[in-house]
C-alpha positions, 0 to 999 in steps of 0.5 A: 348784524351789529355795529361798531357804533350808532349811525354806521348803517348796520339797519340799513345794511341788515334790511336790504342784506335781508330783502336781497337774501329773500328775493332767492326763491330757494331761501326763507329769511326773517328778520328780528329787530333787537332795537327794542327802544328804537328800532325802525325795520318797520320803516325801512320796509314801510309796514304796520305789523299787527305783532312786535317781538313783544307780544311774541315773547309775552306768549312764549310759554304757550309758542309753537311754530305756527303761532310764530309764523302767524306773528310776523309781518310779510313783505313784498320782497318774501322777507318775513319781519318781527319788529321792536315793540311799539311802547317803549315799556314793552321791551322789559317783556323780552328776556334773553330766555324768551329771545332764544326760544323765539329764535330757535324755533325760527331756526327751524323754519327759516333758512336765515334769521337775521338778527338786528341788534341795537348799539348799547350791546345788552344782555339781548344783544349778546344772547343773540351774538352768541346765538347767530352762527355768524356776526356781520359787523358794520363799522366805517373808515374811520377812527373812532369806528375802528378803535370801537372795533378793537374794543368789541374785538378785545370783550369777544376775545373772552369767548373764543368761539365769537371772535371766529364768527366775527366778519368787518363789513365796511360801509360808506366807502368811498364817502371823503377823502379824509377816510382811513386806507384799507390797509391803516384799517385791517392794521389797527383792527388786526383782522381782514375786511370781510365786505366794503359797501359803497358810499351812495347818500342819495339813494340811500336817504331816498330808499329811507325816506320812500320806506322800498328796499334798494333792490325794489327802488334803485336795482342797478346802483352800485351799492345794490349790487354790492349788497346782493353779491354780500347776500351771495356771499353769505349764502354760499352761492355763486353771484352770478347764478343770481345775477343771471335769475335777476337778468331773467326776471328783468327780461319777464318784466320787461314784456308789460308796459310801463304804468 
């Protein structure tokens, strides 16, 4: 998961794609923040973790697959976290070499790992780009977005393979009505829109604020479903299967009383 640009909501985007593809029963997911400097997965999902990538990768040459696991930070949703460093210092202790030993034995393990790259696209960003096997990238309607997105499109051009993983996910659609049309947008960037996510700030500044995942606190909004048909789409599965799982559950829970 990566962005057009800074404060396009691909953390957000990346966190909830994340818990949604977890709740799956038949899925294990982690997700990895590659903000290092200032990453807030942690907060996203209101956890203290006792290990960051940093310490994981200062031990790498000693890692095996238990170790790994025993690092990470579980949520309530059953998604598995491996945060930024907590000490700005620490992030020069993680290499693109530690990073790819980390994420494939994670590989091995997990039916996802969600990588969550920072902005500034640095020689650990790009070490997780060429690795993922597919590069959701999050821009808006707008100009400056779009143009970021030709530009990032004309550097990956280089590397045939990564324009082939590339997929547009538009967020806040629907946020003015000064926004680009859809069709000015896949114009200027030259490539189909994979995903639009709705526009919805209030529950997305409370589900920041409140540190719960949007599955856990607004479940019938638009943009939750939005996401989880998104995580249905990259799971290859039918929405509705899990449509009918969620139906299920609510039905099962919905025989305790209300606290």
């Amino acid at each position: 998961m990566t962005g057009a640009t800074g404060g396009v909501g691909s953390s957000s985007v990346a966190v909830n794609l994340a818990c949604a593809l977890a709740t799956d029963p038949t899925n294990s997911v982690v997700l990895i923040d590659l903000d290092v400097a200032l990453g807030d997965a942690d907060v996203f999902l209101d956890t203290i973790p006792e290990y960051t990538l940093a310490d994981v990768a200062q031990n790498v040459s000693r890692l095996d697959l238990t170790l790994l696991k025993k690092s990470l930070t579980k949520h309530s949703t059953g998604l598995h976290l491996l945060p930024r460093p907590v000490q700005l210092e620490d992030a020069q202790l993680i290499t693109p070499d530690s990073l790819q030993r980390i994420i494939g034995l994670l590989k091995t393990s997990f039916s996802f790992v969600i990588l969550d790259t920072s902005k500034s696209y640095s020689s650990l960003d790009m070490e997780a780009i060429h690795l993922a096997d597919e590069i959701l990238m999050v821009t808006q309607l707008d100009l400056p977005c779009l143009r970021n997105v030709v530009r990032l499109m004309v550097t990956f051009d280089d590397d045939p393979s990564l324009r082939e993983k590339v997929k547009i996910v538009v967020n806040r659609v629907g946020q003015d009505n000064g926004q680009i049309s859809f069709k000015k947008a896949q114009e200027t960037i030259g490539r189909d829109i994979f995903w639009q996510i709705p526009n919805d700030y209030r529950v997305m500044v409370q589900v920041r604020n409140n540190g719960v995942p949007l599955l856990q606190h607004a479940p019938k909004a638009g943009i939750t479903n939005s996401i989880n048909q998104l995580a249905a789409a990259v799971s290859g599965k039918n929405p509705d299967e899990k449509d009918e799982r969620d139906t299920k559950s609510r039905r099962w829970l919905n025989l305790w009383p209300a606290k």
